[in-house]
Rosetta silent file (secondary structure, phi, psi, omega in degrees, C-alpha in Angstrom):
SEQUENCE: XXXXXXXXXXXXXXXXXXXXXXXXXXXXXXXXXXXXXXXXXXXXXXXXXXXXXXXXXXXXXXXXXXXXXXXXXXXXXXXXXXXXXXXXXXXXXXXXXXXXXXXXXXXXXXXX
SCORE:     score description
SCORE:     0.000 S_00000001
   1 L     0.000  -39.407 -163.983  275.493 -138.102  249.272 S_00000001
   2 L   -83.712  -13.517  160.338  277.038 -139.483  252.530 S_00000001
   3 L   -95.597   11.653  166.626  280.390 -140.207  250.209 S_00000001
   4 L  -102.339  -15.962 -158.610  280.821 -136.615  248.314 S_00000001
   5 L  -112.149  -81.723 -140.076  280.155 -135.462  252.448 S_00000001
   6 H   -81.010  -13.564  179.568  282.697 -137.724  253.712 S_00000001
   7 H   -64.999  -62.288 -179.900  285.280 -137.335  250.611 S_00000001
   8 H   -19.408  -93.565  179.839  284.692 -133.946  251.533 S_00000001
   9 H   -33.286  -33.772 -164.465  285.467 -134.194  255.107 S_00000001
  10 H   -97.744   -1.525  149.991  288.822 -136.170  254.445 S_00000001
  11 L   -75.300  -33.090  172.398  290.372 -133.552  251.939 S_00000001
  12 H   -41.883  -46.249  175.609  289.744 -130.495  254.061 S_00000001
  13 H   -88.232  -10.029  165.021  292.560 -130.814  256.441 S_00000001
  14 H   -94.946  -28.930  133.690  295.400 -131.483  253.913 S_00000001
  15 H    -7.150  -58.479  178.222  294.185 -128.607  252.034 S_00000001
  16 H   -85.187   -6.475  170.701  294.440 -126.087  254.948 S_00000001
  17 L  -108.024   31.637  168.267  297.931 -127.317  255.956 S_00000001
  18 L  -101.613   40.328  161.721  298.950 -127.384  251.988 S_00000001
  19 L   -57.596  141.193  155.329  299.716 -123.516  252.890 S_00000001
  20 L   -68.654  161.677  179.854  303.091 -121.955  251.721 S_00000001
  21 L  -109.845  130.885 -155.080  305.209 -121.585  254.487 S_00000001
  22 L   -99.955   -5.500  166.833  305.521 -117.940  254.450 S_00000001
  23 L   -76.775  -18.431 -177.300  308.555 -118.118  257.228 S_00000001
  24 L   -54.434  -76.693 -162.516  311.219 -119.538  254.247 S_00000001
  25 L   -88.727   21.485  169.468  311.208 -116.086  252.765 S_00000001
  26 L   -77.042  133.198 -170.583  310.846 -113.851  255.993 S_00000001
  27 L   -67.243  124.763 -172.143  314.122 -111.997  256.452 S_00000001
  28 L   -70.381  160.481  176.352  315.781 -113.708  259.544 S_00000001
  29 E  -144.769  160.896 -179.719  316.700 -111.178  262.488 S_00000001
  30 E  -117.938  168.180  175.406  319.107 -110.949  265.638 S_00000001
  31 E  -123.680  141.513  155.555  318.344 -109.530  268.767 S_00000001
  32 E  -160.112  152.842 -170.146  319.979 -107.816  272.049 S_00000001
  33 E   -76.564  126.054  156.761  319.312 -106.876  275.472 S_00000001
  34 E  -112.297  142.461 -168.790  320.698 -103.080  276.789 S_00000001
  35 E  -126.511  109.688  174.011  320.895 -102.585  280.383 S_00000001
  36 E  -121.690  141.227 -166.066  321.118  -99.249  280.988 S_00000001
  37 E  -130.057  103.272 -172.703  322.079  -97.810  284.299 S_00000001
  38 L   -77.031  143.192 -176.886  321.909  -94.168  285.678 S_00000001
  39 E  -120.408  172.849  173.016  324.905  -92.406  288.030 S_00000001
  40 L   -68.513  -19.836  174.730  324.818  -88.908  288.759 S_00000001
  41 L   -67.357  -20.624 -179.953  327.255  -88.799  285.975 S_00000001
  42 E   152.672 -177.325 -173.202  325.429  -89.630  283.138 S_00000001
  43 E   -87.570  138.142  175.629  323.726  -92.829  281.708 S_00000001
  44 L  -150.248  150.987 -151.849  326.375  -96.241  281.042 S_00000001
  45 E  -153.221  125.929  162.205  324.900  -99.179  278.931 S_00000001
  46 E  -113.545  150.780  142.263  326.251 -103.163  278.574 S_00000001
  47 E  -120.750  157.947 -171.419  324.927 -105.088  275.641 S_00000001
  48 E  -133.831  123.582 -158.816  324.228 -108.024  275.338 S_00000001
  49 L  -111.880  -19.384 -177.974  323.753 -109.970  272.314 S_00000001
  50 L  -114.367 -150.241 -168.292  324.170 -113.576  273.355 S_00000001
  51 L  -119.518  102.790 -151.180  322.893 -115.511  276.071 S_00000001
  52 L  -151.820  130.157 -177.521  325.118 -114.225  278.806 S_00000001
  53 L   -54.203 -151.235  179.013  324.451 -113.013  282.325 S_00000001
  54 L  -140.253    2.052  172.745  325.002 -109.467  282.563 S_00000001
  55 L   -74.630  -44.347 -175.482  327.319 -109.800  285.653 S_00000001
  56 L   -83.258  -29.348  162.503  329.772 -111.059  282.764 S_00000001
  57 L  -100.944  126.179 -147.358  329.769 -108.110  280.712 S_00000001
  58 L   -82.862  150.693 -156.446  331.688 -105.605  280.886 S_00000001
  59 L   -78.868  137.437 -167.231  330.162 -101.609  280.313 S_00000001
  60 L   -33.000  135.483  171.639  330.275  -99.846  277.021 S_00000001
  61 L  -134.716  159.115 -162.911  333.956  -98.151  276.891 S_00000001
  62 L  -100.329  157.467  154.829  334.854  -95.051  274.251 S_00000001
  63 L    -4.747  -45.679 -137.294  338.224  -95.063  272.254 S_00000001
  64 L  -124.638    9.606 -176.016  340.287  -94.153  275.545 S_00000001
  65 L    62.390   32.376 -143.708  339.090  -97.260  277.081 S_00000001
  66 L  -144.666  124.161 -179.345  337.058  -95.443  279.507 S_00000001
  67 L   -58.723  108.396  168.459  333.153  -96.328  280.391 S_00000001
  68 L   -64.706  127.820 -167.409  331.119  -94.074  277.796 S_00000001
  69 L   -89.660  139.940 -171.668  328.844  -92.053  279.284 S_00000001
  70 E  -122.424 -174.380 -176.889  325.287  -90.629  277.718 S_00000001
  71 L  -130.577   -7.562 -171.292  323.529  -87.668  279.338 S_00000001
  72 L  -161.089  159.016  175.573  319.916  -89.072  278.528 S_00000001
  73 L   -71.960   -2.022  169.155  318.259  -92.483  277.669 S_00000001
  74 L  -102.440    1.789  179.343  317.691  -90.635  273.833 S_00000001
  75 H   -86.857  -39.260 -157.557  321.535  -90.704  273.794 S_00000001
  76 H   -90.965  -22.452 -172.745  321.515  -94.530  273.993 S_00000001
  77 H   -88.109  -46.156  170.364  318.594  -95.037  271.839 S_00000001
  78 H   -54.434  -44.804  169.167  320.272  -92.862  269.349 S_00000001
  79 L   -60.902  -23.108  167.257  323.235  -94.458  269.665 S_00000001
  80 L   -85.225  -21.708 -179.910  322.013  -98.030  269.073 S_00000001
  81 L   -88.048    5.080 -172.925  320.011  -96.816  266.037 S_00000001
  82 L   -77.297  -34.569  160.369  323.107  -95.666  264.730 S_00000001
  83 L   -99.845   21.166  170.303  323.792  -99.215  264.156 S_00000001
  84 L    77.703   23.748  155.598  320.564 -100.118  262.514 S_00000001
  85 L   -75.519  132.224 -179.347  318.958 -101.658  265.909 S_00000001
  86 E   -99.059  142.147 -174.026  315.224 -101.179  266.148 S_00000001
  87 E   -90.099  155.211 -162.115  313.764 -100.980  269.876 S_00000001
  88 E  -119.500  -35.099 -157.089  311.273 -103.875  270.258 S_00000001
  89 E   171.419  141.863 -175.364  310.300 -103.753  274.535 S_00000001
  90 E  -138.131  152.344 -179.722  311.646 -101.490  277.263 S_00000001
  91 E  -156.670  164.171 -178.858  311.214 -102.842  280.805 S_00000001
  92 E  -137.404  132.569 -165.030  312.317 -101.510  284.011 S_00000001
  93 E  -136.472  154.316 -172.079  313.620 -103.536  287.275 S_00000001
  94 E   -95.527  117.406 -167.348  314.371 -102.042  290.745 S_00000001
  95 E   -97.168  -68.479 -166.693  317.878 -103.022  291.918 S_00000001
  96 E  -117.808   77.567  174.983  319.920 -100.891  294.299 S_00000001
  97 L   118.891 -141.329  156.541  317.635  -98.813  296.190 S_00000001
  98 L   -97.702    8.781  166.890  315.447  -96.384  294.938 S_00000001
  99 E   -67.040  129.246  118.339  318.021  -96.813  291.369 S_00000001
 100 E   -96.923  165.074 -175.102  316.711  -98.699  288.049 S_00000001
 101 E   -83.537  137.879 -179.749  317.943 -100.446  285.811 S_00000001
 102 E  -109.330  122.177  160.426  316.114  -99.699  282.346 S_00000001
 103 E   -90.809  126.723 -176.907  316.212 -102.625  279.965 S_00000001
 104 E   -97.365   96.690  158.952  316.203 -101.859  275.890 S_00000001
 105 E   -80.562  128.456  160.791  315.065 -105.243  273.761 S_00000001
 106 E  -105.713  172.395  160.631  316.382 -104.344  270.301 S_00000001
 107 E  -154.988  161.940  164.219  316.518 -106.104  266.718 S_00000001
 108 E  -153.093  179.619  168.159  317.889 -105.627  263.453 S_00000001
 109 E   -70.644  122.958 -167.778  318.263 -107.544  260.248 S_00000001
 110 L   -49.083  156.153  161.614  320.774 -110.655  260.313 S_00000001
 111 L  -105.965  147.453 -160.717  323.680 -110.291  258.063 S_00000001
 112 L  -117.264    0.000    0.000  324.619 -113.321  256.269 S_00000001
């Protein structure tokens, strides 16, 4: 009995790690950080996709080279979903004042 017990015992744990690894065929994804920052003028947005201050990047600009401007934080969301980013975490940090900054984590699926 005490060797069918202990047989037992010593098969259990390579059993529970002889799981598939169910991460092989999970679709890989990228991520980036939007910093979005209200003026009286409207809403302006950097992104940032690598791992890069945000002092170093320079603010969304339109066709005309000009920083594009949103009128509402549903402008910005729409506009990033336009390009198949999903929002993940929104956070908010107090900078200049009474101003915040609103931070957008997004993802979408890598392209290969």
């Amino acid at each position: 009995m005490k060797k069918i017990f202990f047989f037992l015992l010593m098969i259990a744990p390579a059993y529970c790690f002889a799981q598939a690894d169910t991460l092989k065929n999970k679709q890989k994804e990228e991520f980036c950080e939007v910093l979005v920052r209200h003026y009286a003028s409207g809403y302006e947005l950097k992104i940032n996709n690598k791992d890069e201050d945000f002092d170093k990047i320079d603010w969304l600009k339109d066709a005309d080279n000009k920083k594009r401007k949103f009128k509402s934080t549903v402008g910005v969301l729409n506009y990033m979903s336009q390009y198949g980013w999903i929002p993940v975490t929104t956070f908010t940090e107090v900078t200049r004042g009474n101003s915040d900054d609103m931070h957008f984590v997004f993802k979408r699926p890598l392209t290969q």
